[in-house]
N, C-alpha and C positions, 0 to 999 in steps of 0.2 A: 589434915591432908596427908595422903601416901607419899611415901620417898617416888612412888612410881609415877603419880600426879606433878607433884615438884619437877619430873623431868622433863616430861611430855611438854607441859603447857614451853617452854623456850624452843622447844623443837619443835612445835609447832607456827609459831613465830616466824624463824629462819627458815621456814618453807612456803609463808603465805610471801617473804620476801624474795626467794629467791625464783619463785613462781610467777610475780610482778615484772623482775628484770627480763625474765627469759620471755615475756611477752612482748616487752618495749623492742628487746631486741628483734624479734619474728618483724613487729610494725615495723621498725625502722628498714630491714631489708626486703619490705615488699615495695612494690610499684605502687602507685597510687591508681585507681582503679578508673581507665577510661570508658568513655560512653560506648557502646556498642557501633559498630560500623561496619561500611560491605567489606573492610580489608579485613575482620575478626577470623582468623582460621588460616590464612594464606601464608605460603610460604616467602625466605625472605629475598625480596627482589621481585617478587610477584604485585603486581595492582587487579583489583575488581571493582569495577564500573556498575553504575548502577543501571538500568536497563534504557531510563532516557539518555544516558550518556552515551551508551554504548550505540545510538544513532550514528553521529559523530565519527565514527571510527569504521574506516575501511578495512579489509582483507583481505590478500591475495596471495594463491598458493604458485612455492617456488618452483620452479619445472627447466629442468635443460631443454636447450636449445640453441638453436644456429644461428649465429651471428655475426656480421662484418664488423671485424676487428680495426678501429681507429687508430692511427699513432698520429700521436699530435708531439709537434718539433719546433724548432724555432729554426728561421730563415735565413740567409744573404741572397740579397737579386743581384746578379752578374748581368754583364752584355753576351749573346749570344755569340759564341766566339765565330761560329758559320758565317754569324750576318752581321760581321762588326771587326775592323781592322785600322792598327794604326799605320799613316800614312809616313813612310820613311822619306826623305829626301832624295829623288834619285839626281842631282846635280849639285857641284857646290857652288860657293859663291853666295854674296850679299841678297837678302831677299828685299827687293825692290816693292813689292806688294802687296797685300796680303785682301785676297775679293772675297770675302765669307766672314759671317762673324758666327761665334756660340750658337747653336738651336736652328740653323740654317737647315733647310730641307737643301739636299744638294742630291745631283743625278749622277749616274757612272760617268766618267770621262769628261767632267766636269773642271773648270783650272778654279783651284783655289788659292792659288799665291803665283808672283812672277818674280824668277830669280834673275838677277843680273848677275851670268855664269862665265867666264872664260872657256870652259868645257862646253857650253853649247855650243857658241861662236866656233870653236874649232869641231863641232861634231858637224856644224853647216857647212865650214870648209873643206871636213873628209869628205863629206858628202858628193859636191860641185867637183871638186879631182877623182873621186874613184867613179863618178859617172864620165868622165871626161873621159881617163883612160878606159874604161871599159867598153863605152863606143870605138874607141880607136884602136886598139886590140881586135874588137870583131870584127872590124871594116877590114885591117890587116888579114885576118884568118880566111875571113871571106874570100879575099882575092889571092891568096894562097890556094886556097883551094879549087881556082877557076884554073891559077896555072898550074896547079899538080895535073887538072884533068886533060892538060895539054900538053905536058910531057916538058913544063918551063923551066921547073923546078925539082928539086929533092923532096921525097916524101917526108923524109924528116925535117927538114923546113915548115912545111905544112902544116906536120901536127905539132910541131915546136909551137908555131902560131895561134891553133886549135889551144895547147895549153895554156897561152897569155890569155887569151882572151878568157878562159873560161876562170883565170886567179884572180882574174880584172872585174868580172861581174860578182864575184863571191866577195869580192871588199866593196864594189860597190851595194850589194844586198846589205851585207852586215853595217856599213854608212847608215842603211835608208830604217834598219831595226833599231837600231841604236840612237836615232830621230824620233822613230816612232815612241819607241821607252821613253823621250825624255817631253812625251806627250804633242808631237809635231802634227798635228791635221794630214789628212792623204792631201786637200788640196794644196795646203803649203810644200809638200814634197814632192807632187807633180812640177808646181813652177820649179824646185829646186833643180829637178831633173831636166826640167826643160833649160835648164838657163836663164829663166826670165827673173823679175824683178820680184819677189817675195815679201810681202808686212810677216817680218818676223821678230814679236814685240822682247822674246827673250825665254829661258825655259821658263816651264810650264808646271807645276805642282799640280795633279790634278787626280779626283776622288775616280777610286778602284770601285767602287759600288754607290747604289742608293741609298741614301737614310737619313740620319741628320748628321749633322757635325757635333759634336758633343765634347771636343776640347778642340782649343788651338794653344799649338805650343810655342810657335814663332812670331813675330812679329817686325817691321820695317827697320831694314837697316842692320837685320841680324843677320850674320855669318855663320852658313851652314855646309854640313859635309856631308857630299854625295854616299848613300849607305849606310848612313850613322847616325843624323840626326832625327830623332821625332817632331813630324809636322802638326799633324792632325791626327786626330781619332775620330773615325763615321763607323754609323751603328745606324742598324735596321733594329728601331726603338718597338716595332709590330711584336715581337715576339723575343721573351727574354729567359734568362734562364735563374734557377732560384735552387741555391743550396742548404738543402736541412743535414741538420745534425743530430743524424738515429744510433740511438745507443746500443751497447749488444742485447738486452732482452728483448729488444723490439725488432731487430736485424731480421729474423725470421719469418718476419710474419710479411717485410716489403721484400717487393719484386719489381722488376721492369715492366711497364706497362697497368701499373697500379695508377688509378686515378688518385685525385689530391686537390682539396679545396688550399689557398693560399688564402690567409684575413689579412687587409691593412689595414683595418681599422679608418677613424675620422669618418665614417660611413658609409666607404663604399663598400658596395656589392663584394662579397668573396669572388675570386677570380680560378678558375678551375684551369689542374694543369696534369701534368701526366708524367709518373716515372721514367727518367730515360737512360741512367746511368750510375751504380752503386759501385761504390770507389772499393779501390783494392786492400786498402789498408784504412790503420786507425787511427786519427789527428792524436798523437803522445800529449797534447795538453788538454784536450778536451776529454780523450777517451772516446768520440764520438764517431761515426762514419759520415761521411760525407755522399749524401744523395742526392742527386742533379734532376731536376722536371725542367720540362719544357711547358712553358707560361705562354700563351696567347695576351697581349697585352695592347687591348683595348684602351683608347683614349692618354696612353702612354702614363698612367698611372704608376708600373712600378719604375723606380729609379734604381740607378746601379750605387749600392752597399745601403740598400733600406733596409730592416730587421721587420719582417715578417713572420707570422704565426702560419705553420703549416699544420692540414692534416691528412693524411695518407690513409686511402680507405683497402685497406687488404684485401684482394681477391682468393686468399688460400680459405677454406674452410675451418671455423672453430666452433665446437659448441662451450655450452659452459651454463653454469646457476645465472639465471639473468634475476631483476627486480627489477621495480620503477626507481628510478631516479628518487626521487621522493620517499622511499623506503628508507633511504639511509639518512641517519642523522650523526651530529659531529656533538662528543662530549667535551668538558671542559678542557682537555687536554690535546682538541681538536684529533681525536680519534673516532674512527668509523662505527657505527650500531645501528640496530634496528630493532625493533620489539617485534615479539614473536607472540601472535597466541598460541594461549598452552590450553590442555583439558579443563572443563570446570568453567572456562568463562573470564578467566585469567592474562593478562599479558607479561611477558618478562624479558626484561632489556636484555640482548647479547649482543658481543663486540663480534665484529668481522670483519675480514679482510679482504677488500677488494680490490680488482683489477683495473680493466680496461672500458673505456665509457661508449655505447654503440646507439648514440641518436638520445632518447630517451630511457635507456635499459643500459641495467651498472651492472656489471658481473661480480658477482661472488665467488672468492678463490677458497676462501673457511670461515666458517663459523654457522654455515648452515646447511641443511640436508634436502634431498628431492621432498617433495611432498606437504613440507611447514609451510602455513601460512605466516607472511608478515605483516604489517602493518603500512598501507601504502597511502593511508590519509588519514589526519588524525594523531598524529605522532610528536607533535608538539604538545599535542593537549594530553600525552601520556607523561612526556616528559615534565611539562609543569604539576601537573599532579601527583607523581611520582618525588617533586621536589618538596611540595607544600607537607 
C-alpha cells in the first residue's frame, strides 16, 4: 500500500463522521413536519376558513355616519325646589298638636300642627284695639269734617283728625296681615273685627302648597321659635329633579333641552326627562359637572337621594366609524377587537379603540379605516379557532 493510500483511507473516515453529525444537527433544528391545512401559506395573525365554515361568518363594511351621541352618567334625585319647600315656624311657643303624619297628601292652606303661642293671643289682642281705635278715630275725622264744613272748627283740627284716623286703620290693617300670616281664616277675622265671640283653637302651622308631607320635624309638647325652627318639608312628589354627574369629555356634546332616559332598575320602565340646567363649575372632588333634568315622575317612583343611571341623548350632530355592537369583542386583558377580512379569504384580529355606544352601533375612534369590512357574527368562532 502507498504512503498516499495510508492517508486517505483515515481521512476518509473523519468525513463520513463528521458528515453524520452535521446531519443530526440539520434534524434536530427542523420542525417536525405538520399535516397540511387551510392556514399553510398565511401570514402570522391571519386564519382561513374552510368554505363550509365560512357560512358561519358574517361581514360588514365600516362606513361613516351620523349618529346621536349617548352620555350615560350616574344620578341623585333631588325634590324639586319650585314645588317643594320647608315649612318654618311663623309663631313661637309649645306646639300643642301636630294633625298630619309622613306621606300625608296635604292641600295649600292646610293646618298641620297647633301652637299654644303667647304671640298669637296678643296678635288677637292687637288686633280687637287697633280695630277699636281705628273706628273711633274715623267717627272723630268724620264729624271734624261736618264741622270744618260749618265754619265750627280749625282746619287744622280736621285734618289733625283725617291723620288719626288714617295711623289708626294702618295698624289696624297690619293687626289683620299679621293674623292672616299666622294662618287666621277671613271668617275668624271678621268676627274679630266685629267684636263678636271667635273659636280661636290657637296658631296655626299650616302648608304653603300641595303635595305630600315628606318630613315632620316637631312633635307635641316641643318648644318652637317663630323664624327659626323647621316644621315640615311638602313636596309636589309629580315631578322631581335628578342630578347627573358629566365629566369634561362629555360636556360638549350636553345642552339644555337635551332629552334623557333615567334607569332605576328593580323593573321599572326608564322614566324620560329633559335637560334643564348645566352648572357653572366643577364638583373639586368628583371632577364632574353637575346637570340638572326635570323628571316627570309617575307613580312617585323616584325618591329624594336615589342613585340612578342616566342617559343623555345629544341633539348636536356627530359623525363617526360606526359597527354593530357585536363586532367588537374583549381579549384577555379585557381590551377591545374586532377581526377584519383581509384579501384572499383571510381574517386578522386588530385592537381598536372605541368610543361612544348609539342604540346598537359602537363608534370606532382607531384602529380601523372607511371601507374594511368586519366581522359582525361569527366572531367568537374566530376567536376559538384562532386559539385552538
Amino acid at each position: 500500500m502507498s504512503a498516499t493510500s495510508r492517508f486517505l483511507r483515515p481521512l476518509s473516515a473523519a468525513g463520513a463522521i463528521l458528515a453524520a453529525a452535521l446531519a443530526v444537527a440539520s434534524t434536530a433544528c427542523q420542525k417536525p413536519n405538520a399535516p397540511a391545512t387551510e392556514n399553510a401559506g398565511e401570514q402570522a395573525g391571519e386564519l382561513r376558513l374552510k368554505p363550509e365554515q365560512l357560512a358561519a361568518i358574517h361581514t360588514q363594511p365600516v362606513a361613516r355616519a351620523p349618529f346621536s351621541r349617548i352620555v350615560e352618567a350616574t344620578g341623585t334625585v333631588a325634590f324639586d325646589q319650585n314645588r317643594a319647600t320647608q315649612v318654618l315656624a311663623p309663631l313661637s311657643g309649645p306646639v300643642s298638636r301636630v294633625l298630619v303624619e309622613v306621606g300625608s297628601r296635604v292641600s295649600k292652606g292646610q293646618p298641620l300642627a297647633i301652637v299654644t303661642s303667647p304671640d298669637f293671643a296678643a296678635a288677637v289682642s292687637a288686633l280687637r284695639k287697633a280695630e277699636s281705635l281705628a273706628r273711633n278715630a274715623r267717627r272723630i275725622a268724620d264729624l271734624d269734617r261736618q264741622l270744618l264744613q260749618n265754619d265750627a272748627i280749625a282746619r287744622r283740627e280736621a285734618e289733625q283728625a283725617e291723620t288719626d284716623a288714617v295711623s289708626a286703620e294702618a295698624d289696624r290693617d297690619a293687626a289683620i296681615e299679621q293674623l292672616r300670616a299666622l294662618g287666621v281664616e277671613a271668617k275668624t277675622l271678621a268676627d274679630l273685627r266685629d267684636n263678636r265671640a271667635a273659636a280661636v283653637p290657637g296658631g296655626e302651622i299650616r302648608s304653603p302648597l300641595s303635595g305630600t308631607l315628606v318630613e315632620k320635624l316637631i312633635s307635641p309638647g316641643q318648644l318652637i321659635q317663630a323664624g327659626a325652627t323647621p316644621c315640615f318639608t311638602v313636596a309636589d312628589l309629580s315631578r322631581v329633579w335628578v342630578f347627573a354627574n358629566v365629566f369634561e369629555a362629555d360636556l360638549p356634546y350636553v345642552a339644555v333641552g337635551d332629552p334623557a332616559e333615567i334607569g332605576v332598575g328593580s323593573g321599572v320602565p326608564p322614566l324620560s326627562g329633559t335637560v334643564d340646567n348645566i352648572a357653572a363649575f366643577v364638583d373639586p372632588n368628583t371632577r364632574a359637572v353637575a346637570v340638572r333634568l326635570i323628571v316627570p315622575n309617575p307613580g312617585e317612583v323616584l325618591k329624594r337621594d336615589l342613585y340612578v343611571r342616566v342617559a343623555i341623548r345629544s341633539r348636536r350632530p356627530t359623525v363617526g366609524l360606526l359597527v354593530p355592537v357585536s363586532a367588537v369583542l374583549r381579549d384577555n386583558e379585557n381590551l377591545p377587537f374586532v377581526f377584519v377580512a383581509e384579501p384572499g379569504g383571510t381574517f386578522a384580529r386588530r385592537r381598536v379603540q372605541i368610543g361612544v355606544r348609539s342604540g346598537d352601533q359602537q363608534e370606532i375612534t382607531d384602529g380601523l379605516a372607511a371601507g374594511e369590512s368586519v366581522v359582525v357574527e361569527g366572531g367568537l368562532y374566530l376567536e376559538n379557532a384562532e386559539a385552538s
